[in-house]
KEDREN-926557 format. One record per residue (C-alpha): x, y, z; residue number from 1. Coordinates in Angstrom, 3 decimals. Example, Ala and Ser with C-alpha at 12.3 -4.5 7.8 and 13.67 -1.06 7.14 Angstrom:
2
PT        u        v        w   i
PT   12.300   -4.500    7.800   1
PT   13.670   -1.060    7.140   2
//
This chain:
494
PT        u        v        w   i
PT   -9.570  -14.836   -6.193   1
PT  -11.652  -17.822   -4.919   2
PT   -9.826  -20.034   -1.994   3
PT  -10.913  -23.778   -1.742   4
PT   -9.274  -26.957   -0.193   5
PT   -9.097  -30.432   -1.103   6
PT   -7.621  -33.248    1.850   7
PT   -5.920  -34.526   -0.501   8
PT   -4.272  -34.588   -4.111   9
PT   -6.754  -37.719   -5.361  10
PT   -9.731  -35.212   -3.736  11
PT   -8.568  -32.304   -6.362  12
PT  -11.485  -30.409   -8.527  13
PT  -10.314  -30.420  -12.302  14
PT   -8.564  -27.123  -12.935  15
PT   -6.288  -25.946  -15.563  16
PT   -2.994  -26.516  -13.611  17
PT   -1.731  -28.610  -11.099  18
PT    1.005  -27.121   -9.204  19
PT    4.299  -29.021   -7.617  20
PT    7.068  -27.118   -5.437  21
PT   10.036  -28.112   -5.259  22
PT   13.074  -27.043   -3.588  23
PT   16.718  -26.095   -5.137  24
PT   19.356  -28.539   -4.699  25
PT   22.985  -29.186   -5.202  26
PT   22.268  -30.458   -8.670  27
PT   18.940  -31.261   -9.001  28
PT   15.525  -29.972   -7.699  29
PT   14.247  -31.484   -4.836  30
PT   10.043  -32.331   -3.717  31
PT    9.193  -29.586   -1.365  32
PT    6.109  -32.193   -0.800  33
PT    4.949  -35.716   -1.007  34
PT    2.710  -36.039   -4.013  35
PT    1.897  -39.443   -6.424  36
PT    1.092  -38.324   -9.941  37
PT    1.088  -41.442  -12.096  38
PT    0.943  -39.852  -15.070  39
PT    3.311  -36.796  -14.950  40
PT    7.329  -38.451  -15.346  41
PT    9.734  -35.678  -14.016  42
PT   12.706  -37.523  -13.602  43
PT   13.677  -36.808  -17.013  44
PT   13.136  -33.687  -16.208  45
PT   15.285  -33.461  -13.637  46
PT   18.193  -35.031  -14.811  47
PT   18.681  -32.391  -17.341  48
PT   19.014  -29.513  -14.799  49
PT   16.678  -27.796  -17.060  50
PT   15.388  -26.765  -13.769  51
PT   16.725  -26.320  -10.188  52
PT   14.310  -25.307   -8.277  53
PT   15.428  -21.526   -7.761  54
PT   12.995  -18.870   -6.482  55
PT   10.329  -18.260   -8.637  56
PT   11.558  -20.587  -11.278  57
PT    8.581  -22.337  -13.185  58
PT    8.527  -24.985  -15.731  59
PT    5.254  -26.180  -17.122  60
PT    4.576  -29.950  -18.397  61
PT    1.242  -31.138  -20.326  62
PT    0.028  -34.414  -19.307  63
PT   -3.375  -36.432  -20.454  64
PT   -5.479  -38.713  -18.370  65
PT   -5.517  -35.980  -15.383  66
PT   -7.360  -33.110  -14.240  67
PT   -5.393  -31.048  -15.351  68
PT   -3.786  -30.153  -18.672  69
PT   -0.782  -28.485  -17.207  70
PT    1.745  -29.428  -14.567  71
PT    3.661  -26.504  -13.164  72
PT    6.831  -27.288  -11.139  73
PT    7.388  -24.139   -9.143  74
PT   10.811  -23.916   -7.453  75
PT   11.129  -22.063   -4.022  76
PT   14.820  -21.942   -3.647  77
PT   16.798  -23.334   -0.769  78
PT   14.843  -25.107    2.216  79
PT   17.428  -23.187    4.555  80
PT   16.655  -19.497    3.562  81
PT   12.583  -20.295    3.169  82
PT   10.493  -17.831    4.467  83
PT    7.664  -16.100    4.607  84
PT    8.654  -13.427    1.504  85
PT   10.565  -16.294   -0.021  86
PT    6.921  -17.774   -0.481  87
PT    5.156  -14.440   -1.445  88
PT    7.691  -14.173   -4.122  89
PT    7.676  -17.796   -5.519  90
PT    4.118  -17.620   -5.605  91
PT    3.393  -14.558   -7.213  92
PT    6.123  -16.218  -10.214  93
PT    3.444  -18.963  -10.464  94
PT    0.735  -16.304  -10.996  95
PT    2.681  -14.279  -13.534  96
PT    3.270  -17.163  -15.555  97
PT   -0.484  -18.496  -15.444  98
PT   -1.386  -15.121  -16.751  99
PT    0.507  -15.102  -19.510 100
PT   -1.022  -18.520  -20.280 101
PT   -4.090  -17.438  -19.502 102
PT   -4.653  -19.891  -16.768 103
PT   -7.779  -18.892  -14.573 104
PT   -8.154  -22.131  -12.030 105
PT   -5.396  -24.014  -10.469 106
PT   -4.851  -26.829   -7.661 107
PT   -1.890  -26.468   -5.319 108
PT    0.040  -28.856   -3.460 109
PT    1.450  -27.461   -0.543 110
PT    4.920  -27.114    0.190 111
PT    5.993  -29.179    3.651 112
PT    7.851  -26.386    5.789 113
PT    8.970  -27.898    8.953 114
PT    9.416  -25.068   11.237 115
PT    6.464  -22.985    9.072 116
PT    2.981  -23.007   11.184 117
PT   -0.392  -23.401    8.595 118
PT   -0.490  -19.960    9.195 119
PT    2.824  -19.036    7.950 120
PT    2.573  -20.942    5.073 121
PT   -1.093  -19.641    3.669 122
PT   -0.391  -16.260    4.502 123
PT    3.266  -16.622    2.639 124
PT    1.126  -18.779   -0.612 125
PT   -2.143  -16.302   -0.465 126
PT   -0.516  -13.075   -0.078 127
PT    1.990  -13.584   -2.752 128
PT   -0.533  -14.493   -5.112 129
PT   -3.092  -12.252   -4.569 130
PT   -0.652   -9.468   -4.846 131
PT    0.602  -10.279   -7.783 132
PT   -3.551  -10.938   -9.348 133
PT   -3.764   -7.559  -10.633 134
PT   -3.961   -5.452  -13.451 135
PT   -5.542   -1.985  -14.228 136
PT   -7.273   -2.414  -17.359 137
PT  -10.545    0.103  -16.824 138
PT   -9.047    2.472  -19.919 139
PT   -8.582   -0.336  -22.395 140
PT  -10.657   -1.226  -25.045 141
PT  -12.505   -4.436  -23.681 142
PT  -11.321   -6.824  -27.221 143
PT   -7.419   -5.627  -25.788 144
PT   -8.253   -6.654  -22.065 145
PT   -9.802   -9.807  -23.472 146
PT   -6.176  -10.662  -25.082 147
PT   -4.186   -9.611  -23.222 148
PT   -5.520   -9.054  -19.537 149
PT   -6.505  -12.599  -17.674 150
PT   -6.436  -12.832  -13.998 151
PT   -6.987  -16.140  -11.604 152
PT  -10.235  -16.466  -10.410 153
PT   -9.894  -19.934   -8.312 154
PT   -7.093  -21.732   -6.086 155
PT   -7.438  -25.051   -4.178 156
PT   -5.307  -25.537   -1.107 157
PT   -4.500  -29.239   -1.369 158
PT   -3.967  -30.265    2.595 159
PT   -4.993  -26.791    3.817 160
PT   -7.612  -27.287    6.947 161
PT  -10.535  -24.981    7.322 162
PT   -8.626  -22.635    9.632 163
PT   -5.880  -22.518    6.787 164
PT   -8.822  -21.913    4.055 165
PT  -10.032  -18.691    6.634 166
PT   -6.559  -17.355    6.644 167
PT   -6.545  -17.239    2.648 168
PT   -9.883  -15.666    2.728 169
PT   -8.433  -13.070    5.215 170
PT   -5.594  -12.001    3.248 171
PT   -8.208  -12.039    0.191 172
PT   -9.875   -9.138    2.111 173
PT   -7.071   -7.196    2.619 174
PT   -5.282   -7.819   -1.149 175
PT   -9.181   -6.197   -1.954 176
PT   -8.433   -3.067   -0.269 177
PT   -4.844   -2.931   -1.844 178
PT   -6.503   -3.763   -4.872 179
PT   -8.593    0.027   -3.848 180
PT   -5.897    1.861   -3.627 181
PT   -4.126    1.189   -6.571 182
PT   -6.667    1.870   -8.526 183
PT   -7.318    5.026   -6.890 184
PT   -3.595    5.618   -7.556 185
PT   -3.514    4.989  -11.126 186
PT   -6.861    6.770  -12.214 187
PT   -7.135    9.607  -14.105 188
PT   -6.346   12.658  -12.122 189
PT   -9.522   14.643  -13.731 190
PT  -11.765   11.846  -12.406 191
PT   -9.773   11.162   -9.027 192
PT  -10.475   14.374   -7.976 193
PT  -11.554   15.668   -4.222 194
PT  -15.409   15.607   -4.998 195
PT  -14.316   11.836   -6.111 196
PT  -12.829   10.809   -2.889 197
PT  -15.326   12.702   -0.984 198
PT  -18.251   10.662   -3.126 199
PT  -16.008    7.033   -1.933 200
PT  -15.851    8.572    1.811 201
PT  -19.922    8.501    2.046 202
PT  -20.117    5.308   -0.230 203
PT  -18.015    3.408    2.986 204
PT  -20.305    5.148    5.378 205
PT  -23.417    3.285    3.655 206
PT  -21.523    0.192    2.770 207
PT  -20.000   -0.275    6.384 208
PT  -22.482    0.452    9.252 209
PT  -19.058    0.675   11.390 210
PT  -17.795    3.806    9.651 211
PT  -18.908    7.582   10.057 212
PT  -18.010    9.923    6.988 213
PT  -18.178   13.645    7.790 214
PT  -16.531   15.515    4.956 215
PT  -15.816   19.761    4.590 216
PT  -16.351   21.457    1.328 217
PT  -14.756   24.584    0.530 218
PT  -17.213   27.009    2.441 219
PT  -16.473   24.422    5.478 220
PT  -12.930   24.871    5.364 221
PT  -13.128   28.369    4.947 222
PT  -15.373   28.735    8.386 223
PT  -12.709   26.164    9.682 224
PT   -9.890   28.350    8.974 225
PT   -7.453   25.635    7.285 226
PT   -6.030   28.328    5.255 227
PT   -2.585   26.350    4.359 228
PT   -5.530   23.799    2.478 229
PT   -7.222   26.831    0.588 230
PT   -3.984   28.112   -0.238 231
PT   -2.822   25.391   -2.154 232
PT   -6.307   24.532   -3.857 233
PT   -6.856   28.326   -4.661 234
PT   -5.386   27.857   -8.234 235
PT   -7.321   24.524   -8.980 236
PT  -10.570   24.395  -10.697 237
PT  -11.813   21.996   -8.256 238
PT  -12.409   22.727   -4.610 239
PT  -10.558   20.979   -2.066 240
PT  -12.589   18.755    0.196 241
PT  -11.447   17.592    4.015 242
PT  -12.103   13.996    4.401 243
PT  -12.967   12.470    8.203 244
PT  -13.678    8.280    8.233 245
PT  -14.199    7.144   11.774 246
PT  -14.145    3.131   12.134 247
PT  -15.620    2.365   15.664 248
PT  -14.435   -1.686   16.171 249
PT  -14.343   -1.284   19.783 250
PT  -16.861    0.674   21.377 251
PT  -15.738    0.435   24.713 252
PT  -12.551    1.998   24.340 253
PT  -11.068    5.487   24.382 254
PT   -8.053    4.199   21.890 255
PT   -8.283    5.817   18.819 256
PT   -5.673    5.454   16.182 257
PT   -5.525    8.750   13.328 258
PT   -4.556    7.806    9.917 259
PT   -3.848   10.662    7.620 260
PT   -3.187   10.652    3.857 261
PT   -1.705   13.137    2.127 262
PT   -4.595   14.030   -0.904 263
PT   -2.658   16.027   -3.880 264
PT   -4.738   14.264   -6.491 265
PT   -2.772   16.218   -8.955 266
PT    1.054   18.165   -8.456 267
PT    1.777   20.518  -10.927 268
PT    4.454   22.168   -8.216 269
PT    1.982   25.201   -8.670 270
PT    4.352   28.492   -9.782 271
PT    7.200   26.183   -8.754 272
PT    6.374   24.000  -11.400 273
PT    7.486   20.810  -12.042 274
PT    9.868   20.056  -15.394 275
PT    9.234   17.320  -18.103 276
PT    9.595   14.185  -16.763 277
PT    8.972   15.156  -13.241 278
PT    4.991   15.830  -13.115 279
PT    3.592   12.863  -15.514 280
PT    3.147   10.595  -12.768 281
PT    1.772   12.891   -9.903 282
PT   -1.548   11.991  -10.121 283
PT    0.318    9.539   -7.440 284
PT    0.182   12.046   -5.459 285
PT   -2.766   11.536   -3.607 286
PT   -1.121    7.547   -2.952 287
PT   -1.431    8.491    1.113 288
PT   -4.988    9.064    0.595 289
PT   -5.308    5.793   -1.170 290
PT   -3.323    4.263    1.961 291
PT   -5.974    5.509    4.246 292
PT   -8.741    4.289    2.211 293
PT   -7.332    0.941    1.688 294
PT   -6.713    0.560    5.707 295
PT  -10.276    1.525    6.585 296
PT  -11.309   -0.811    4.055 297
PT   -9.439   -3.293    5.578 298
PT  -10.467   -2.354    8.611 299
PT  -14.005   -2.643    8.736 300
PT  -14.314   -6.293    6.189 301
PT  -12.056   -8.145    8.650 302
PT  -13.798   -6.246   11.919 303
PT  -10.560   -5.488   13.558 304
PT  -11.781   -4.900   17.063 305
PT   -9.811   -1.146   17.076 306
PT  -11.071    2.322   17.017 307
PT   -9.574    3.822   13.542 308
PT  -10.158    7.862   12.613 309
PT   -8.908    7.997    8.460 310
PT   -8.414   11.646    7.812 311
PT   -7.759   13.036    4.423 312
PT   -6.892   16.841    3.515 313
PT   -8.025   16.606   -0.490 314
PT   -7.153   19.166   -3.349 315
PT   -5.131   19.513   -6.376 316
PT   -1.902   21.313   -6.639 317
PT   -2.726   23.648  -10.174 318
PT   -1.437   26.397  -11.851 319
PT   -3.365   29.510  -12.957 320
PT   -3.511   33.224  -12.435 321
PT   -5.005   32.357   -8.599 322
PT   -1.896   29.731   -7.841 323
PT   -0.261   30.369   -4.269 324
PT    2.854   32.196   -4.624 325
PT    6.009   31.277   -2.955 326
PT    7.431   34.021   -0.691 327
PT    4.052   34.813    0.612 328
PT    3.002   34.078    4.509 329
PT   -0.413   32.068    5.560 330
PT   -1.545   31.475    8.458 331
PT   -2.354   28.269    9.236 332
PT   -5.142   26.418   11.336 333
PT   -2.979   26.326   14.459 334
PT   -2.530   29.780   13.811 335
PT    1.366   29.567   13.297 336
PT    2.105   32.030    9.962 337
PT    3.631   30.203    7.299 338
PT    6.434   31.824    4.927 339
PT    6.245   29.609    1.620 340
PT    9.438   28.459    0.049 341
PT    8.747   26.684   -2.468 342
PT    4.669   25.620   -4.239 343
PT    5.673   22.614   -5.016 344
PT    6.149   21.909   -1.000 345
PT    2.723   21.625   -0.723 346
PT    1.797   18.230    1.083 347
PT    3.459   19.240    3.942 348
PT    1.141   22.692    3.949 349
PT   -2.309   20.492    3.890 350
PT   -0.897   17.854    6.044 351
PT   -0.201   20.414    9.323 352
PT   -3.640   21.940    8.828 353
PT   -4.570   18.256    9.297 354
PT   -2.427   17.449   12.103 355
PT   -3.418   20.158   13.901 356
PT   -7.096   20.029   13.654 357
PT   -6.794   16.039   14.254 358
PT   -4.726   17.162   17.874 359
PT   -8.063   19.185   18.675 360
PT  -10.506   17.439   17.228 361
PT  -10.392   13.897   17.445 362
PT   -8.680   12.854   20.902 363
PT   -6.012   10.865   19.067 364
PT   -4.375    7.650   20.953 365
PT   -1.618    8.203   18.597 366
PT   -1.212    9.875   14.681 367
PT    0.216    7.924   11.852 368
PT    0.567    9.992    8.628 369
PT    1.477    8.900    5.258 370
PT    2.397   10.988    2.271 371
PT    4.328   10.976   -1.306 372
PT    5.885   14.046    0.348 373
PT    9.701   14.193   -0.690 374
PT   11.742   13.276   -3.594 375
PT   14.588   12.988   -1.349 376
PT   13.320   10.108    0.022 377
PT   13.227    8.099   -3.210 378
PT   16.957    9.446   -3.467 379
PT   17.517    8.412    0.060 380
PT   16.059    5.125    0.296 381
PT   15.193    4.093   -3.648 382
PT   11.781    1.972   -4.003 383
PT   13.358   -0.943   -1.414 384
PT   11.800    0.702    1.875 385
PT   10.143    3.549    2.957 386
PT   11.145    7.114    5.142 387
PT    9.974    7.078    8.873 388
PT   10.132    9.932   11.231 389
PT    8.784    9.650   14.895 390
PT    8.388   11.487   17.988 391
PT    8.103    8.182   20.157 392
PT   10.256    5.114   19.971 393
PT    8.051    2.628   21.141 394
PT    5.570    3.841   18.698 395
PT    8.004    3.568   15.878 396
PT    9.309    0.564   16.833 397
PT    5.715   -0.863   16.510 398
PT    5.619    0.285   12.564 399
PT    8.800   -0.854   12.376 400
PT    7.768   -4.739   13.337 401
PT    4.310   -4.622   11.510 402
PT    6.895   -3.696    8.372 403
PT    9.060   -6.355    9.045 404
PT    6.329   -8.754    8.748 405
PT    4.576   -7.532    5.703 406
PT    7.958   -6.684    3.870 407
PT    6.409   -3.063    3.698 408
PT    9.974   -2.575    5.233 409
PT   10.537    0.769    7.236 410
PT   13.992    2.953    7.927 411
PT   14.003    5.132   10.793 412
PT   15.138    8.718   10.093 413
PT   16.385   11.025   13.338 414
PT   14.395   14.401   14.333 415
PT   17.438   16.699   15.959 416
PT   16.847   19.464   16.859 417
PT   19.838   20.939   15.209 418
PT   17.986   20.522   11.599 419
PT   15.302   23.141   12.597 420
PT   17.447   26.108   11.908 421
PT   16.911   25.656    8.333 422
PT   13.107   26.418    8.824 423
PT   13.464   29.444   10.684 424
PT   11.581   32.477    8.895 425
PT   12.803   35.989    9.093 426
PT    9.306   37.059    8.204 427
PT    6.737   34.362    9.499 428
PT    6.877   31.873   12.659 429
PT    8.301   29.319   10.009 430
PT    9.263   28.833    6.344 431
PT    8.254   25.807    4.450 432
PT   10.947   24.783    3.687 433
PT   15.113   24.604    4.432 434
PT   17.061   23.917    1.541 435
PT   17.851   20.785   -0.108 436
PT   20.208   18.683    2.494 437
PT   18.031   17.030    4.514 438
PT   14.986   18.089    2.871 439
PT   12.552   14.777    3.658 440
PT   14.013   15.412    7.408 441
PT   13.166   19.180    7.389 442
PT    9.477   18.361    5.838 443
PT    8.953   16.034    8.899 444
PT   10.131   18.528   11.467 445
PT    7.967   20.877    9.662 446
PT    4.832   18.715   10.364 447
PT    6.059   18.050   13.767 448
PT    5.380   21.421   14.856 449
PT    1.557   21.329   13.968 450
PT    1.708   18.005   16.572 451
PT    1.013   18.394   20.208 452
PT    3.969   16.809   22.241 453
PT    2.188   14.215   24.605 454
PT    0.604   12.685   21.161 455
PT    2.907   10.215   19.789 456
PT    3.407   10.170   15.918 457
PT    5.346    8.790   13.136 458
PT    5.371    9.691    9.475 459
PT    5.577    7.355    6.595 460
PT    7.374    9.228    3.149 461
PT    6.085    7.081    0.853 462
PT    7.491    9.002   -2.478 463
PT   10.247    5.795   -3.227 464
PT    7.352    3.320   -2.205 465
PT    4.027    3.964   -3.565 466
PT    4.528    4.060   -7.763 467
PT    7.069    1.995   -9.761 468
PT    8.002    2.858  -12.732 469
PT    8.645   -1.029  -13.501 470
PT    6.885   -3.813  -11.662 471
PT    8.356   -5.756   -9.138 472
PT    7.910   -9.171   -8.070 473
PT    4.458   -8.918   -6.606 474
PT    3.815   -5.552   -7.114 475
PT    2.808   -4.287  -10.285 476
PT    4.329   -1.012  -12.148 477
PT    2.323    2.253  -10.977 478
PT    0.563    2.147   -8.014 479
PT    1.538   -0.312   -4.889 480
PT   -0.619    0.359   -2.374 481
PT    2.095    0.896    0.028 482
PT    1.538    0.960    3.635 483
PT   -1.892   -1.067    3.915 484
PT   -0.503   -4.154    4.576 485
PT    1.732   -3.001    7.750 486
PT   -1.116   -0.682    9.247 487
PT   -3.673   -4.234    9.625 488
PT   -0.349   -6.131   10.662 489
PT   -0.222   -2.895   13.610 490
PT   -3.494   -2.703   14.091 491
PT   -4.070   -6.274   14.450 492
PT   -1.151   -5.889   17.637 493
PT   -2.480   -3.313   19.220 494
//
């Protein structure tokens, strides 16, 4: 989506709507800003209660003489509870209902916050919008996407000063790279395969000059000895690949922040396999991997002056007369013998061969990892906020913040030591996994033992957070994107 500004409502461009917030009131809506429109009569309006000005509420009028054949009044509930997610959600109301009008350019008045900064209020506007200003179409017969599939292309700011207009054009860039990874989410799983997201590793290396793609095929990872990465892929068709991104923003410094995304472009559960019902979404499961892609993204458009390594352990989870069996032992790249409990634990196998050749490898500042890695976590925590698990508190507390701001909300889960009992192995240094209670707990203990102790770390279970099975006010059914958002917000405070 295109961001302009105008000084001032009689400075508009002609558009196809002309947008007016408006606040809710005891009876009546209220004028969230000063605007004179001759020719558009809303008092009547008003004095119906047809509309109150509640969150997201939006009531169109048609009007001649302007320019603009549409008036939208756009409520944005109480002044008193306004706030940045209050205007994300309002705003990405106003999008939904110009795309089911098929409304492609609009003007917008904005609101008049008193205790908002410009900065507040674009990001609040933009980001609620742009978020909303998507749709995966690519499978659909191009006469259905031309009915049914229209998508603004233009906005104009009215009062928004050219810092404002950067700051929508900033949040553009990063809604892009969400806009990546939920496409990479929702793809077929027999085209979003490892070769795939090996083939978009190298594309960023030639696109961005500040990103380095090194990626393993399978003879690599065989001289590498990730054997917990082989053994899952060994039933697939398609060989896994190990993904490295490095983002240099800062040259001079030694800071280096991992990123690691869990890459199961495809979970059958293996011999453990998944029922009916359970497996038709999990080409999702590679949604970590998308989060990493989407942050690099991110990372190098905007220039974030930060060091960023993305690293992503790629293969598909099949079944077939090669499949991994559970009971068996592997050893893994740290060289700690695995007993497996269960094949459809598998993210957790490719994630510690990760871990531990990232501890190695790639002098990490600190490791962030996000995965689709327990269904107890959607149990846990529903599709509201998302599982972390940290070895540091100031690290988590970080995540925690950068959540807070970006609504990619975060719940702290505790690491005792008490838990670990359940992954002891009578056969092997440790079993997969521990039994069901506490089972996204156990996983992240699990992958704490492939991380070096002075390195801090936290772990994002995105399996409630990254697909919806409906959408949700600015985030559409299927893939989110999840976790994008809050790594630029951290980055950005490093």
């Amino acid at each position: 989506m295109k961001f302009i500004s105008a000084a001032n409502i009689k400075s508009r461009p002609h558009a196809d709507l002309l947008v007016l917030p408006f606040w809710k009131g005891g009876k009546h809506a209220k004028a969230a800003s000063d605007f004179d429109h001759p020719h558009v009569s809303i008092k009547a309006l008003l004095a119906t209660e047809d509309f109150a000005g509640k969150e997201g509420e939006v009531v169109f009028l048609y009007v001649d003489k302007e320019k603009e054949p549409r008036v939208a009044l756009l409520g944005l509930g109480s002044l008193d509870k306004i706030s940045i997610e209050k205007l994300r959600r309002s705003y990405a109301s106003l999008v939904k209902a110009c795309r089911s009008r098929k409304i492609e350019n609009v003007n917008i008045v904005m609101p008049h916050l008193p205790d908002f900064t410009e900065e507040m209020s674009v990001r609040g506007i933009s980001e609620g919008m742009l978020l909303a200003n998507y749709v995966f179409d690519q499978m659909k017969h191009d006469a259905i996407k031309d009915q049914r599939n229209v998508l603004l292309s233009k906005a104009t700011l009215i009062g928004v000063s050219k810092q404002g207009l950067a700051i929508a054009k900033k949040y553009d860039d990063i809604a892009s790279a969400v806009y990546l990874a939920r496409d990479l989410i929702n793809g077929n799983a027999d085209d979003v395969t490892p070769q795939h997201l090996s083939k978009l590793a190298q594309e960023f290396a030639k696109k961005f000059p500040s990103i380095k793609t090194t990626v393993f095929n399978k003879q690599r990872i065989e001289k590498e000895k990730m054997r917990l990465l082989l053994a899952v892929s060994q039933g697939s068709q398609c060989d896994p690949a190990f993904i490295i991104m490095e983002y240099t923003g800062d040259p001079k410094s030694k800071d280096r922040t991992v990123i690691i995304g869990k890459g199961v472009t495809f979970d059958t559960g293996g011999l453990n396999l998944k029922p009916t019902g359970s497996m038709e979404k999990m080409r999702c499961d590679m949604s970590g991997a998308a989060t990493v892609f989407g942050t690099l993204k991110a990372a190098a458009t905007l220039g974030l002056k930060v060091n960023v390594i993305g690293v992503i352990p790629a293969t598909e989870n099949a079944i077939g007369p090669k499949s991994f069996k559970p009971g068996d032992t592997f050893k893994s790249y740290a060289g700690k013998t695995i007993e497996i409990g269960n094949t459809d634990a598998e993210g957790r196998l490719i994630l510690a061969d990760a871990l531990a050749y990232v501890c190695k490898h790639c002098k990490p500042t600190r490791i962030i990892d996000f995965a689709t890695l327990t269904g107890a976590m959607e149990i846990s925590l529903g599709a509201e906020t998302t599982g972390l698990m940290s070895n540091q508190d100031a690290l988590a507390d970080s995540l925690i913040r950068a959540g807070h701001e970006t609504y990619e909300r975060a719940w702290r889960f505790p690491l005792y030591e008490e838990y670990k009992d359940q992954l002891k192995s009578d056969i092997a240094d440790i079993k997969s996994t521990g039994g069901r209670g506490g089972s996204s707990i156990l996983a992240a203990l699990f992958l704490q033992e492939f991380v070096d102790d002075n390195i801090p770390w936290a772990h994002f279970d995105i399996a409630g957070t990254a697909y919806l099975g409906e959408a949700r006010y600015y985030l559409p059914k299927c893939g989110t994107g999840v976790g994008i958002r809050l790594m630029v917000e951290f980055l950005e405070n490093l």
